[in-house]
N, CA, C and O atoms as a GROMACS GRO file, in nm:
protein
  440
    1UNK      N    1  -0.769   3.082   4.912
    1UNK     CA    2  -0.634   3.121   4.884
    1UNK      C    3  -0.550   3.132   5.012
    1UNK      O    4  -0.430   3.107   5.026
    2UNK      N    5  -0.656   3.181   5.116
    2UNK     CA    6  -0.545   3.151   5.228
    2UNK      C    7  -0.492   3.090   5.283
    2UNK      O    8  -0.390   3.126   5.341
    3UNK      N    9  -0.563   2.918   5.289
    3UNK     CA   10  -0.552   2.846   5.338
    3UNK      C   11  -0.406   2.707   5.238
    3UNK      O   12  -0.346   2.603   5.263
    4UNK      N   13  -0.418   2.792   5.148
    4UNK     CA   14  -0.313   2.719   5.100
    4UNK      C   15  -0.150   2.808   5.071
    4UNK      O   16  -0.049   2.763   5.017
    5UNK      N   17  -0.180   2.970   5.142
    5UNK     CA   18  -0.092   2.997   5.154
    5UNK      C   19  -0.050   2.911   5.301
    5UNK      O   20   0.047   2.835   5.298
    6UNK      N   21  -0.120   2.926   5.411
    6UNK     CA   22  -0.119   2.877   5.512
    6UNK      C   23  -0.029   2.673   5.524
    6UNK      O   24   0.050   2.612   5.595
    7UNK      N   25  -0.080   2.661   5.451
    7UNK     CA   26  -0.046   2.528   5.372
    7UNK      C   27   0.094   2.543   5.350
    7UNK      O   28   0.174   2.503   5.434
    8UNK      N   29   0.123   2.585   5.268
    8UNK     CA   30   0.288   2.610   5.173
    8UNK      C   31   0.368   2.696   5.345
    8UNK      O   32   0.481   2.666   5.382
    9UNK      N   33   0.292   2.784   5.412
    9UNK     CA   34   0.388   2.821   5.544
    9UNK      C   35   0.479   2.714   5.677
    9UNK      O   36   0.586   2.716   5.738
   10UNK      N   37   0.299   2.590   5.664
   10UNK     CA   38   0.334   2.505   5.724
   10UNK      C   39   0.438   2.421   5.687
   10UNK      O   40   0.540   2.404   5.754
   11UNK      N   41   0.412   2.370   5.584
   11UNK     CA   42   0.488   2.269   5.503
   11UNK      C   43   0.684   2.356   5.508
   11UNK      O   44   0.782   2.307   5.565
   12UNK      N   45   0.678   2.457   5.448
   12UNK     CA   46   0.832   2.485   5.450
   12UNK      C   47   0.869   2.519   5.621
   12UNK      O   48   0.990   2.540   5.635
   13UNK      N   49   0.776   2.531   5.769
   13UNK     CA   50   0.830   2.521   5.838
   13UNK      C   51   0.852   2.368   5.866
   13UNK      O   52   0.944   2.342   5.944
   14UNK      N   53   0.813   2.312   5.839
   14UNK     CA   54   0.833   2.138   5.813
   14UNK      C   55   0.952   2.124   5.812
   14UNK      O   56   1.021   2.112   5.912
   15UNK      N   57   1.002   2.124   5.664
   15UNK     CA   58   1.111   2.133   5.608
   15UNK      C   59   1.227   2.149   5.650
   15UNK      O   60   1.325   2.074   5.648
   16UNK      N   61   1.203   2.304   5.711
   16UNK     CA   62   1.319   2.392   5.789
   16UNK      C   63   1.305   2.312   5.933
   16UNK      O   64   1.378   2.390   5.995
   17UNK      N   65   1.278   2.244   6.003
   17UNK     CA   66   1.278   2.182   6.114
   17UNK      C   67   1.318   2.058   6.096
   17UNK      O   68   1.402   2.021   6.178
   18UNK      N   69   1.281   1.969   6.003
   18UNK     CA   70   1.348   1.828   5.934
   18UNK      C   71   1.472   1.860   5.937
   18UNK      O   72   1.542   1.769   5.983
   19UNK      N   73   1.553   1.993   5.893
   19UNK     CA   74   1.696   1.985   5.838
   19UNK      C   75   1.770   2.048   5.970
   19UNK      O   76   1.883   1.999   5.978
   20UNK      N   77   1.750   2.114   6.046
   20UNK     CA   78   1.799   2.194   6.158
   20UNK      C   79   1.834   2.032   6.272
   20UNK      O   80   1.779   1.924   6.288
   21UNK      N   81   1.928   2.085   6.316
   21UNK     CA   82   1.886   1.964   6.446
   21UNK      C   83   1.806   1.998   6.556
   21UNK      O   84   1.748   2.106   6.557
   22UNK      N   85   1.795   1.913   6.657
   22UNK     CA   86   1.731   1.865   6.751
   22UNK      C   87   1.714   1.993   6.810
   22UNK      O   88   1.597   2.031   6.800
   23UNK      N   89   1.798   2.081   6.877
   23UNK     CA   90   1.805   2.212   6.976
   23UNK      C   91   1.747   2.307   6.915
   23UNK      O   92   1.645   2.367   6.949
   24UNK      N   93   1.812   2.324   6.824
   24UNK     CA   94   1.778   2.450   6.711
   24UNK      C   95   1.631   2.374   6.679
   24UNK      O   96   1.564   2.447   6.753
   25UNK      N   97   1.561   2.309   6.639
   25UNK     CA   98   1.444   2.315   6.561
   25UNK      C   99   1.342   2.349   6.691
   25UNK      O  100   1.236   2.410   6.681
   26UNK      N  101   1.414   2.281   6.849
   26UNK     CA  102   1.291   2.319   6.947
   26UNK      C  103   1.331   2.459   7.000
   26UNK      O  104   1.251   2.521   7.070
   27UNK      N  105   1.449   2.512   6.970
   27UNK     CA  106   1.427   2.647   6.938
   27UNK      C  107   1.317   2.766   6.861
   27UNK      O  108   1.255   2.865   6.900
   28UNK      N  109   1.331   2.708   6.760
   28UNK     CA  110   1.285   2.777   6.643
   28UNK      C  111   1.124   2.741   6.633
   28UNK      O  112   1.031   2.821   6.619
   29UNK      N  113   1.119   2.621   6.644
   29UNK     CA  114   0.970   2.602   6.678
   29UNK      C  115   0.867   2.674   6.845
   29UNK      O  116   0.749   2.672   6.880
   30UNK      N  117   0.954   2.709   6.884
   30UNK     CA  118   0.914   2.778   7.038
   30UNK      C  119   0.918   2.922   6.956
   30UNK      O  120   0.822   3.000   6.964
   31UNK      N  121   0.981   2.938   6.914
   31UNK     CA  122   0.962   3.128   6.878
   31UNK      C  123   0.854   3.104   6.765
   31UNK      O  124   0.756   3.175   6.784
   32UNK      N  125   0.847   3.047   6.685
   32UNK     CA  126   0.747   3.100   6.579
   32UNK      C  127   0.586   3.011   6.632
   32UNK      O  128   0.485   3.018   6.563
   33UNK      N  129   0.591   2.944   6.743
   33UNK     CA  130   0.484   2.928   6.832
   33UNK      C  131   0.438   3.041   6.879
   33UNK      O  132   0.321   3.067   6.852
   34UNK      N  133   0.532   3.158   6.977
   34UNK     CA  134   0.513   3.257   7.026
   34UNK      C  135   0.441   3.344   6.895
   34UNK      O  136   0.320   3.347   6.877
   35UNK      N  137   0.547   3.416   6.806
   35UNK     CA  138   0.506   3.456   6.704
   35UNK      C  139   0.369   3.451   6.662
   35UNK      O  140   0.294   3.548   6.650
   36UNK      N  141   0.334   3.300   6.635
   36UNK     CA  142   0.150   3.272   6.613
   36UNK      C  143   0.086   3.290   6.734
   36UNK      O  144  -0.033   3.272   6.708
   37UNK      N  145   0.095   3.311   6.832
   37UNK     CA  146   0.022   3.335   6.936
   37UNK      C  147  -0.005   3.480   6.962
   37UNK      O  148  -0.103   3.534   7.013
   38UNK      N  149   0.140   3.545   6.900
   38UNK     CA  150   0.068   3.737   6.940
   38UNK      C  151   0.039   3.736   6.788
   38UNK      O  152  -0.002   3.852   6.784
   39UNK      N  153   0.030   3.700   6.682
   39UNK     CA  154  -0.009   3.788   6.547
   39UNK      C  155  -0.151   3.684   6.502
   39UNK      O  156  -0.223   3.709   6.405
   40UNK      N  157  -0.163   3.611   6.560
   40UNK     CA  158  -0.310   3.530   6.501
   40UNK      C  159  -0.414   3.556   6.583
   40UNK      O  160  -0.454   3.453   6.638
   41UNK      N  161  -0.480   3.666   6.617
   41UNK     CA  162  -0.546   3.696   6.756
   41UNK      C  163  -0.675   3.584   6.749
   41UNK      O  164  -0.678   3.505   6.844
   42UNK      N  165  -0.783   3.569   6.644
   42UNK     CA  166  -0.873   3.445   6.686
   42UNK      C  167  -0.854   3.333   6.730
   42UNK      O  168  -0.951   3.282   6.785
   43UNK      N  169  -0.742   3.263   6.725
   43UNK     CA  170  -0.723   3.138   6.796
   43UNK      C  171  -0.678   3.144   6.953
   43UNK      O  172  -0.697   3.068   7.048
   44UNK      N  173  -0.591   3.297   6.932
   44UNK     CA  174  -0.549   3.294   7.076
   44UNK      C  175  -0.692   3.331   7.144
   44UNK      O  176  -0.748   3.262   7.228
   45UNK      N  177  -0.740   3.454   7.091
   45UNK     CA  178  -0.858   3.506   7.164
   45UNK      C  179  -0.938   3.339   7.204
   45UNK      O  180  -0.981   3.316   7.317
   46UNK      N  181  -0.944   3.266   7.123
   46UNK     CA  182  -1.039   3.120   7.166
   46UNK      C  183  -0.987   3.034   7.286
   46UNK      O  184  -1.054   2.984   7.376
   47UNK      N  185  -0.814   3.027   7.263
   47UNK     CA  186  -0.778   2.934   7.347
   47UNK      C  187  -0.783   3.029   7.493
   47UNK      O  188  -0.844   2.973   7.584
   48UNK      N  189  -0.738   3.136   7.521
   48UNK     CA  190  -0.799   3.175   7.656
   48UNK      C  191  -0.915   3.207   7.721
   48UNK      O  192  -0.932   3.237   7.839
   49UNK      N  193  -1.038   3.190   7.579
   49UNK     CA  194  -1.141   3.177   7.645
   49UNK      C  195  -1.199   3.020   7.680
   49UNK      O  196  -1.287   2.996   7.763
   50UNK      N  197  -1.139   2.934   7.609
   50UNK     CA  198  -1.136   2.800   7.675
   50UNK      C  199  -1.058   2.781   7.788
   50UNK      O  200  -1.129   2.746   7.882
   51UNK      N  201  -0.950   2.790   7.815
   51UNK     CA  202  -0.852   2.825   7.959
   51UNK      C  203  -0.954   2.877   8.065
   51UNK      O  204  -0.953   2.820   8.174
   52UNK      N  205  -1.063   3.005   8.038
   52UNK     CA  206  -1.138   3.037   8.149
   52UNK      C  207  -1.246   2.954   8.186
   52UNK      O  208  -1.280   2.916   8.298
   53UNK      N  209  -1.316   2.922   8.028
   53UNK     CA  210  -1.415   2.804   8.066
   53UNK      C  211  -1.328   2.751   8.139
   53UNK      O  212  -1.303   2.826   8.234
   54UNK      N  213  -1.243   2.616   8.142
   54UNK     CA  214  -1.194   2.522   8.196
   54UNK      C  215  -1.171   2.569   8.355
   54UNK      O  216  -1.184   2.481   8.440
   55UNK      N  217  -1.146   2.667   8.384
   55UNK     CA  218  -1.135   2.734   8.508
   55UNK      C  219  -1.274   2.788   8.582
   55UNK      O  220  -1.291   2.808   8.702
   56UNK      N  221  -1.335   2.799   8.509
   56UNK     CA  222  -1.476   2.860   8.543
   56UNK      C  223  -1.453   2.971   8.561
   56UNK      O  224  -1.539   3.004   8.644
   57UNK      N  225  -1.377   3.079   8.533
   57UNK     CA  226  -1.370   3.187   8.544
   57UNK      C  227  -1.235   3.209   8.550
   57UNK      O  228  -1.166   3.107   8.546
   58UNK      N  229  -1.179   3.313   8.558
   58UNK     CA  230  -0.998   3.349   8.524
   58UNK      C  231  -0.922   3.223   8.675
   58UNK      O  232  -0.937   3.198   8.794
   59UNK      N  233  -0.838   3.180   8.549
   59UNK     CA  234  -0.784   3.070   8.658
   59UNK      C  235  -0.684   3.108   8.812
   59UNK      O  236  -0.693   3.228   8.837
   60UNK      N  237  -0.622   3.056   8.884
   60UNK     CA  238  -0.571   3.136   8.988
   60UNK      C  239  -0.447   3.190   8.937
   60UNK      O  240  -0.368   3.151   8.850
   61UNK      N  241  -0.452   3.285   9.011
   61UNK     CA  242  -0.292   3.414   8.930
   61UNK      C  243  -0.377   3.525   8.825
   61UNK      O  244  -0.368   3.648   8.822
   62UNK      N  245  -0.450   3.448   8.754
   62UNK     CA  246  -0.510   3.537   8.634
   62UNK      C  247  -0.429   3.525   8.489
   62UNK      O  248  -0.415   3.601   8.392
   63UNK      N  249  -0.379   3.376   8.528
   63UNK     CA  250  -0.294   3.398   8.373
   63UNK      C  251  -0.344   3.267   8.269
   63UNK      O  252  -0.311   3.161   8.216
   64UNK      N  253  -0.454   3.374   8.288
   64UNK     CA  254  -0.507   3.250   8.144
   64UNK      C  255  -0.429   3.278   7.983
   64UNK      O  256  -0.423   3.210   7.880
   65UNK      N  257  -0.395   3.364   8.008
   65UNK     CA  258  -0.297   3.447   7.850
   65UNK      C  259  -0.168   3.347   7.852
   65UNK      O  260  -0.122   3.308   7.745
   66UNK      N  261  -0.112   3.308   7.970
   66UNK     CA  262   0.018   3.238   8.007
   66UNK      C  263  -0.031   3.075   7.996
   66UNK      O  264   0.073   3.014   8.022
   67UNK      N  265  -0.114   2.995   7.976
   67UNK     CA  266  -0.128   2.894   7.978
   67UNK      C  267  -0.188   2.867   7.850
   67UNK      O  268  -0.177   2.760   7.790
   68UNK      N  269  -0.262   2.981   7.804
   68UNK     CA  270  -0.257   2.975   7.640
   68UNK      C  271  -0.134   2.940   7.524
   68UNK      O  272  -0.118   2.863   7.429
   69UNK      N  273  -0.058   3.054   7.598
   69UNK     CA  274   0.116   3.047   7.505
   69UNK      C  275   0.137   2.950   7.554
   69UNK      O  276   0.154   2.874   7.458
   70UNK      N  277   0.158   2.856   7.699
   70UNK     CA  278   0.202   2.732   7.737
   70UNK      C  279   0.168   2.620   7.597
   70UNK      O  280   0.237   2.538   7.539
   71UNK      N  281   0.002   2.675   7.580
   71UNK     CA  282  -0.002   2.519   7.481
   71UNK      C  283   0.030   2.574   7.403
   71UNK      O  284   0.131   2.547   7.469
   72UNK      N  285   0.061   2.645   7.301
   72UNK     CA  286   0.109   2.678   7.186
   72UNK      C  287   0.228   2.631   7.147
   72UNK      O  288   0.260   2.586   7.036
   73UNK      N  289   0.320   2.651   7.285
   73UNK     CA  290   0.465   2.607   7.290
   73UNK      C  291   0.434   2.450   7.290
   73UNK      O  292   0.454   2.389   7.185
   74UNK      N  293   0.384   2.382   7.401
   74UNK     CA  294   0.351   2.269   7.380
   74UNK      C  295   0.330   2.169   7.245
   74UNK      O  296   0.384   2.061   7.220
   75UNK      N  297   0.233   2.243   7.172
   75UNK     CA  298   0.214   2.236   7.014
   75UNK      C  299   0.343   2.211   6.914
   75UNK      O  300   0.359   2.121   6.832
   76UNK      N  301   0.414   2.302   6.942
   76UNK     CA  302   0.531   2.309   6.925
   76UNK      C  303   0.632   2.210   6.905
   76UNK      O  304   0.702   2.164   6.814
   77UNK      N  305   0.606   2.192   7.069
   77UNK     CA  306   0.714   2.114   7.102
   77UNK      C  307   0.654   1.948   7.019
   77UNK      O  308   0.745   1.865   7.020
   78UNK      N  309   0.540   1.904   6.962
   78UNK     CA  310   0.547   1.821   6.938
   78UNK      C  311   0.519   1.787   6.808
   78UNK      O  312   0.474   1.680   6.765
   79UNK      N  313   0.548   1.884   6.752
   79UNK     CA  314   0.522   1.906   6.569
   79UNK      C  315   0.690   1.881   6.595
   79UNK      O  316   0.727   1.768   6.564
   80UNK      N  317   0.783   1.959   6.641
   80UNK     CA  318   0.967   1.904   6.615
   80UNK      C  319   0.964   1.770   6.653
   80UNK      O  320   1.064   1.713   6.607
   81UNK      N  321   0.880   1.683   6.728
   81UNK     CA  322   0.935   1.560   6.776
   81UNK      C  323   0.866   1.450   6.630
   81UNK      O  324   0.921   1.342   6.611
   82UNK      N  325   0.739   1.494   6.533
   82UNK     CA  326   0.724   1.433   6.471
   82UNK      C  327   0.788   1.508   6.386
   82UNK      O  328   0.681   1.539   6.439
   83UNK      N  329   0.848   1.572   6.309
   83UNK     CA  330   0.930   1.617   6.188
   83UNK      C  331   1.076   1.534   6.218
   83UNK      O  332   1.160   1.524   6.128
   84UNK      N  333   1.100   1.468   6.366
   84UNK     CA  334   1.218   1.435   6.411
   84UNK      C  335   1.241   1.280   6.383
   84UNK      O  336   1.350   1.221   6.385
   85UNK      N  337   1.113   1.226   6.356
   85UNK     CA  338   1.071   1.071   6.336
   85UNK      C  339   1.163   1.047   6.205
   85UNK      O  340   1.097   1.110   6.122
   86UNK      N  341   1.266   0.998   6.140
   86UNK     CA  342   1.270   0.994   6.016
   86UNK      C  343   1.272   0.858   5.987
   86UNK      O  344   1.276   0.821   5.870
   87UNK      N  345   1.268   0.752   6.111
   87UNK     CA  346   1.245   0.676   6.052
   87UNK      C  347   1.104   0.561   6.106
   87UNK      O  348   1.119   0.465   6.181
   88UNK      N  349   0.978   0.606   6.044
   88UNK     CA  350   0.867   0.585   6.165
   88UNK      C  351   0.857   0.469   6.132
   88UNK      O  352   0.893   0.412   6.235
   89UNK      N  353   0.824   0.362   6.030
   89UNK     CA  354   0.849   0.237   6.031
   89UNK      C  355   0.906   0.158   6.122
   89UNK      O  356   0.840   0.077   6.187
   90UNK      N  357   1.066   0.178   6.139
   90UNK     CA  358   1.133   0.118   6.199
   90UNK      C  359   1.090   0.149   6.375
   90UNK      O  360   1.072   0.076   6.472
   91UNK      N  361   1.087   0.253   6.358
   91UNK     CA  362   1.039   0.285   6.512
   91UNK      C  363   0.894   0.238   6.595
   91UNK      O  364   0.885   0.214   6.716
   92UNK      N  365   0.785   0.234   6.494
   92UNK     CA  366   0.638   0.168   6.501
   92UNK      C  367   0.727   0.035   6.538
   92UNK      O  368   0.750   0.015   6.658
   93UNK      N  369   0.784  -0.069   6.428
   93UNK     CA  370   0.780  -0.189   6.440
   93UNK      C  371   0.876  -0.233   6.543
   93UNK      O  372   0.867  -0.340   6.604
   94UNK      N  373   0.968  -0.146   6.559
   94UNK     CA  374   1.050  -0.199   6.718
   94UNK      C  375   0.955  -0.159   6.866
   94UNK      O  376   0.973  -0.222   6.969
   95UNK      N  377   0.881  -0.076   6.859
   95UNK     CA  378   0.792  -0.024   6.947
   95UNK      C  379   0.682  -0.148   6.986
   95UNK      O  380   0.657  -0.179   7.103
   96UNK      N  381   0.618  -0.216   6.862
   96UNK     CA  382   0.497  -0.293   6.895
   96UNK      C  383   0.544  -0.456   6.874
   96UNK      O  384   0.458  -0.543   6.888
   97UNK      N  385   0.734  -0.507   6.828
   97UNK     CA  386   0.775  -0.583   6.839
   97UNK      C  387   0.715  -0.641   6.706
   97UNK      O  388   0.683  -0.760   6.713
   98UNK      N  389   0.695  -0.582   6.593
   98UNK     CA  390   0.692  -0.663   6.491
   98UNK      C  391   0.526  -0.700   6.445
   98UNK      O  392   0.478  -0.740   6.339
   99UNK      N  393   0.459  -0.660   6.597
   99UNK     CA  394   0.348  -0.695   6.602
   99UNK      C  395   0.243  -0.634   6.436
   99UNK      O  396   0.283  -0.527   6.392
  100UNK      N  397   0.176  -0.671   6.393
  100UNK     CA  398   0.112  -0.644   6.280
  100UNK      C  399  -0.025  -0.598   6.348
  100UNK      O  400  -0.029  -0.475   6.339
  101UNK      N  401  -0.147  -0.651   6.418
  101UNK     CA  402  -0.263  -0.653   6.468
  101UNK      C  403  -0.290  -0.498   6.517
  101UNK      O  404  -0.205  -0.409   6.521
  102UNK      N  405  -0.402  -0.488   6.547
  102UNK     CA  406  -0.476  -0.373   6.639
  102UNK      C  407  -0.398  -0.338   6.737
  102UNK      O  408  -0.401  -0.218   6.761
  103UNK      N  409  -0.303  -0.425   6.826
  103UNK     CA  410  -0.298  -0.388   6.936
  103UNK      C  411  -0.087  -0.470   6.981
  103UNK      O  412  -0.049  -0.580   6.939
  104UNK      N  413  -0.025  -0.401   7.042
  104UNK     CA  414   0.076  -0.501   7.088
  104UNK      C  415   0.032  -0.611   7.174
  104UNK      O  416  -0.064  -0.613   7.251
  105UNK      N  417   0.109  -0.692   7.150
  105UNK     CA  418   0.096  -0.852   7.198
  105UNK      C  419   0.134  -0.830   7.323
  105UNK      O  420   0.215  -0.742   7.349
  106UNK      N  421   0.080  -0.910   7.416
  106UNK     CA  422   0.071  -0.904   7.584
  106UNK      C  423   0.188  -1.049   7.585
  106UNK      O  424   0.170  -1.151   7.518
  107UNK      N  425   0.293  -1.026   7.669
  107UNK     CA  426   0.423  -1.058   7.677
  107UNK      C  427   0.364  -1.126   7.854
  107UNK      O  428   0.425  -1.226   7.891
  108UNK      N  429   0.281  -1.085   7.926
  108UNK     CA  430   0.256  -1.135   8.056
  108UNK      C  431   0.116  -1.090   8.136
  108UNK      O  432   0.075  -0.974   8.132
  109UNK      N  433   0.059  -1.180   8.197
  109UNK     CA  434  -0.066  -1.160   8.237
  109UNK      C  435  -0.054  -1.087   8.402
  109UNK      O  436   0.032  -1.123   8.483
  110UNK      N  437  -0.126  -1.014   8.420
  110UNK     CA  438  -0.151  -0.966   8.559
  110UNK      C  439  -0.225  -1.024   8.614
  110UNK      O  440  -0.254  -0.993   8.730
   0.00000   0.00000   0.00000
């Protein structure tokens, strides 16, 4: 049950970020990043204990708590840039030039 309340939270912040523009949604998506970072304590508690692994011990300064919220915001910031896609088709196919295959077509050899 929680996970589909969790579900229906995500989805209408979706929504509410689709319709807001550009400023306002990386607004709004930066605060309710923060928000999940002080009220969800197991993920945060995880991501700064990965921050220390990755450091081998508290990183320099001691702000492994501050590079935690960094990715969160980060996170953030790139859930507004795909809610921002509205038109991903067009954007895939001008991106890879029409290309259909695995891979874009090589235009020049090195």
């Amino acid at each position: 049950m929680i996970r589909l309340i969790e579900y229906w939270i995500v989805r209408a912040l979706l929504f509410t970020l689709r319709c807001t523009p550009y400023r306002l949604a990386h607004w709004l998506a930066r605060r309710v990043a923060r928000l999940a970072f002080h009220f969800n304590a197991t993920p945060r508690d995880r991501a700064i204990r990965h921050v220390n692994l990755a450091y081998r011990g508290a990183p320099p300064g001691g702000g492994a708590e501050q590079i935690a919220l960094e990715a969160y915001e980060s996170i953030a910031r790139h859930v507004v840039e795909v809610a921002h896609v509205r038109h991903r088709d067009r954007v895939a196919a001008e991106s890879h030039g029409r290309h259909r295959g695995p891979h874009p077509p090589v235009f020049w050899e090195s």
